[in-house]
C-alpha positions as CSV (number, residue, x, y, z in Angstrom):
1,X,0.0,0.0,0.0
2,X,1.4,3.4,-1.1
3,X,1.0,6.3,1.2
4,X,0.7,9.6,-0.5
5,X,2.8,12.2,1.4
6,X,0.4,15.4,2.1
7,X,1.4,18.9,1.3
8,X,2.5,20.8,4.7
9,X,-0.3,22.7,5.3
10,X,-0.3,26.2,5.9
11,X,0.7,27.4,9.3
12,X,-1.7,30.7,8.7
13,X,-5.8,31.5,8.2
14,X,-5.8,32.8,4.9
15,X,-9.2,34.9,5.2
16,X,-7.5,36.5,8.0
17,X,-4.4,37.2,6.2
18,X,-6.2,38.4,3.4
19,X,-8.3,41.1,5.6
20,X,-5.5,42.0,7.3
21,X,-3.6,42.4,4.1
22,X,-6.8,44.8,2.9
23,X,-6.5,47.1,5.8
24,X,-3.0,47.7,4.9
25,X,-3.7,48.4,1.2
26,X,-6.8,50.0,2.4
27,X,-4.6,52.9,5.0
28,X,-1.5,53.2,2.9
29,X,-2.8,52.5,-1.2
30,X,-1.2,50.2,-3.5
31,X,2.0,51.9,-4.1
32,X,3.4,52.5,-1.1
33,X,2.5,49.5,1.1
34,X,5.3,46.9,0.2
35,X,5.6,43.5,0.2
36,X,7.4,43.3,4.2
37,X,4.7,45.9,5.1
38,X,2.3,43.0,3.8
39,X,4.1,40.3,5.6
40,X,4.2,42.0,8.8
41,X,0.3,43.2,8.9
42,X,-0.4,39.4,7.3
43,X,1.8,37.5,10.0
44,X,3.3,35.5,7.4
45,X,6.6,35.2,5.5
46,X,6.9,36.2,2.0
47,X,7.5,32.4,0.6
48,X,4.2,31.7,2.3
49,X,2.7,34.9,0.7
50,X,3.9,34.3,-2.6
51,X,2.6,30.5,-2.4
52,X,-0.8,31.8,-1.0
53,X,-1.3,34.8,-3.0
54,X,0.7,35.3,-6.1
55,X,2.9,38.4,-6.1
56,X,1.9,41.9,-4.6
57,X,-0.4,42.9,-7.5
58,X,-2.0,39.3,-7.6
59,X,-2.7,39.7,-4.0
60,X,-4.1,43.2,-4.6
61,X,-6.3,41.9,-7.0
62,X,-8.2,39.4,-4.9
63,X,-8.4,42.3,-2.4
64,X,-10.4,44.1,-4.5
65,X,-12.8,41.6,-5.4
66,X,-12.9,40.5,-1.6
67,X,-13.6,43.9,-0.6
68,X,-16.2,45.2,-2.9
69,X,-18.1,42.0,-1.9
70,X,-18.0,43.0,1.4
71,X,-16.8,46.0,3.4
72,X,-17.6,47.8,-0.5
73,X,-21.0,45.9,-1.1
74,X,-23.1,48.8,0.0
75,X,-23.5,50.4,-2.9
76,X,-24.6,47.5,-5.1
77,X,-27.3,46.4,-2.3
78,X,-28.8,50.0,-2.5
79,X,-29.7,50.0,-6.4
80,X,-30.6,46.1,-5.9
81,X,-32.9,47.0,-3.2
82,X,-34.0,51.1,-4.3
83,X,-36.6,51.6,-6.3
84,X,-35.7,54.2,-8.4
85,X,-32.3,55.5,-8.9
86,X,-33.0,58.4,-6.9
87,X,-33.7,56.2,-3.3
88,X,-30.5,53.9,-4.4
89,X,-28.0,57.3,-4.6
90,X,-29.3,58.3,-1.6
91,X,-28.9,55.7,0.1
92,X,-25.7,54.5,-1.0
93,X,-24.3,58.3,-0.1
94,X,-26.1,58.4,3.2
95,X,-24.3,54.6,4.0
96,X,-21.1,55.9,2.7
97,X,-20.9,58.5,5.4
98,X,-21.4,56.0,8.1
99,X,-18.9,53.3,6.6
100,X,-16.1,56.1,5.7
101,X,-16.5,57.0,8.6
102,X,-16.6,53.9,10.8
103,X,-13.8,52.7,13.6
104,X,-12.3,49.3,12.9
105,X,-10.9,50.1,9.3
106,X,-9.4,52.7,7.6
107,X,-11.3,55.8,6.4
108,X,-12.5,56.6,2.9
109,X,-13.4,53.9,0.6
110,X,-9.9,51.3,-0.8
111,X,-11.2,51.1,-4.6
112,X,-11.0,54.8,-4.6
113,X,-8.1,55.7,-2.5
114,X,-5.8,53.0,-3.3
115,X,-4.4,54.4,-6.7
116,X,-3.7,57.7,-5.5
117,X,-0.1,58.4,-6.2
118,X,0.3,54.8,-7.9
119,X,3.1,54.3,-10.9
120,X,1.6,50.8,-11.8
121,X,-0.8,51.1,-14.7
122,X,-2.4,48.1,-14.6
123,X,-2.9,48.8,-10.8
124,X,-4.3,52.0,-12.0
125,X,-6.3,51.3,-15.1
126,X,-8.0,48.3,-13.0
127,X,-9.6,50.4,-10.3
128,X,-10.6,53.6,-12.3
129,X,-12.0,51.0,-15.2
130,X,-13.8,49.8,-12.1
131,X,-14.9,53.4,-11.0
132,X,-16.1,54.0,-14.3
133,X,-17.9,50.4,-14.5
134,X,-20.1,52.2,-11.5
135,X,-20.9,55.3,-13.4
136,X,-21.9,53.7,-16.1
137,X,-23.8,51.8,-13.8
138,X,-25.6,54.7,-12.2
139,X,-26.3,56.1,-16.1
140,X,-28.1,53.7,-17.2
141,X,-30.5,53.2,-13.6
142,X,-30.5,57.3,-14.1
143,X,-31.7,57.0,-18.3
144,X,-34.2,54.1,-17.1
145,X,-35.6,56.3,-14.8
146,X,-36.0,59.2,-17.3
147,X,-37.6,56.7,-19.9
148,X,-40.1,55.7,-17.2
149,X,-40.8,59.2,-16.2
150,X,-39.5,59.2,-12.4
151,X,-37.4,62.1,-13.7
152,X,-37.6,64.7,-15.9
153,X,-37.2,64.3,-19.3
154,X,-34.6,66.8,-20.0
155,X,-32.5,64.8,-17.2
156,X,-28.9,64.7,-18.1
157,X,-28.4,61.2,-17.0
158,X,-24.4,60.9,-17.9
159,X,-23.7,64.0,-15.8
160,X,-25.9,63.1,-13.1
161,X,-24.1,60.3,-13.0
162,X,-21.2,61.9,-13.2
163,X,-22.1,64.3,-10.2
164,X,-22.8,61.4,-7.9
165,X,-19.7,59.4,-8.1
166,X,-18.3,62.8,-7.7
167,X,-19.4,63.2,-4.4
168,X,-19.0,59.6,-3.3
169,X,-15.6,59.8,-4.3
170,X,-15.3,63.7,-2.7
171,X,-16.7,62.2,0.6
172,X,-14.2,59.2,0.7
173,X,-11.3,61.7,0.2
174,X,-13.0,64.2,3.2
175,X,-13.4,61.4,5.2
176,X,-9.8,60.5,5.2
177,X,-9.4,64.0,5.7
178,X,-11.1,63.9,9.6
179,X,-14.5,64.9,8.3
180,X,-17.4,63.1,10.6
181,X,-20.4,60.8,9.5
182,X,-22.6,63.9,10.4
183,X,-21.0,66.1,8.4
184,X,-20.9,63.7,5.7
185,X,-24.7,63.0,5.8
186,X,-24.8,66.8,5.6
187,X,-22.9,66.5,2.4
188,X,-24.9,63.7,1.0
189,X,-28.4,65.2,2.0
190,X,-26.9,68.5,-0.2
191,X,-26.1,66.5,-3.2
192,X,-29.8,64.8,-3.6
193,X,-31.3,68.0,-3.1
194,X,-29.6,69.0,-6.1
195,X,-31.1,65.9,-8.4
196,X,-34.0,66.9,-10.1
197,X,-37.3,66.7,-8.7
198,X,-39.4,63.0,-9.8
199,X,-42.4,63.4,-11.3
200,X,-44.4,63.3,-7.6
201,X,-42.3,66.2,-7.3
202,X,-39.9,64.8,-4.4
């Protein structure tokens, strides 16, 4: 009888690692957090990193994917769950201030402070064709609701689009900044006053 020898298992929990190894992508961005500043925050060696996750950009990958199924998920429940593109914006701005804002992570939002200051383009291309993916998102819910009639006809739906991910992505910057949830509700409570009114005029 032949005994196959097993592989030495790994000595670490890899969902843990791979949260902790978001919160440090998520505080210092892609660029600037390097592969011992991984290790340390991950509790692991770099062999065991490379044999877990791939190289640094491999593991940033699959912490972006991880993320915007979880802590980043917010969004995408709000226009699965809204109505009307109005409610969904609103919502997702008026989470947004709570989860920028929150203790236990760092501030701001990962997919859109990560690339800030980053020399990689594929590092940078991925997350702003990812950014963009969400506007054009927003668009068509925005150009859906306009065909419907929930808002105005002569509803620009590209720039409204445009002017929401504008303040999401304002408020994650702010909130890194020191700005409060209450201050970003204010903020968030501003910018749907400026949609246009739907046709039961709210």
């Amino acid at each position: 009888m032949v005994t196959r020898q097993r592989g030495r298992p790994r000595s670490f929990d890899r969902p843990t690692a791979l949260e902790q190894a978001t919160m440090a992508f998520w505080e210092h961005g892609y660029e600037t957090t390097s592969v011992s500043d991984l290790t340390r925050a991950m509790g692991i060696s770099a062999p065991s990193l490379y044999a877990a996750f791939g190289d640094k950009k491999t593991l940033f990958e699959e912490v972006v994917e991880t993320y915007v199924l979880s802590h980043g998920a917010y969004g995408g429940r709000a226009f699965a769950e809204e109505p009307t593109a109005r409610d969904a914006v609103g919502r997702m701005l008026r989470e947004a201030a709570g989860l920028f804002t929150e203790s236990g992570h760092p501030r701001g939002c990962l997919v859109i402070s990560a690339a800030t200051n980053c020399s990689t383009p594929e590092v940078e291309e991925a997350l702003r064709d990812r950014r963009n993916a969400n506007l054009a998102f927003f668009e068509d819910r925005i150009r859906r609701d306009v065909e419907s009639g929930g808002l105005p006809a002569g509803t620009d739906p590209g720039a409204l689009a445009r002017f929401s991910g504008a303040v999401l992505q304002g408020m994650s910057q702010q909130a890194r900044d020191g700005a409060t949830a209450e201050e970003l509700t204010a903020v968030a409570e501003a910018a749907m006053r400026a949609w246009p009114a739907g046709e039961a005029g709210e």
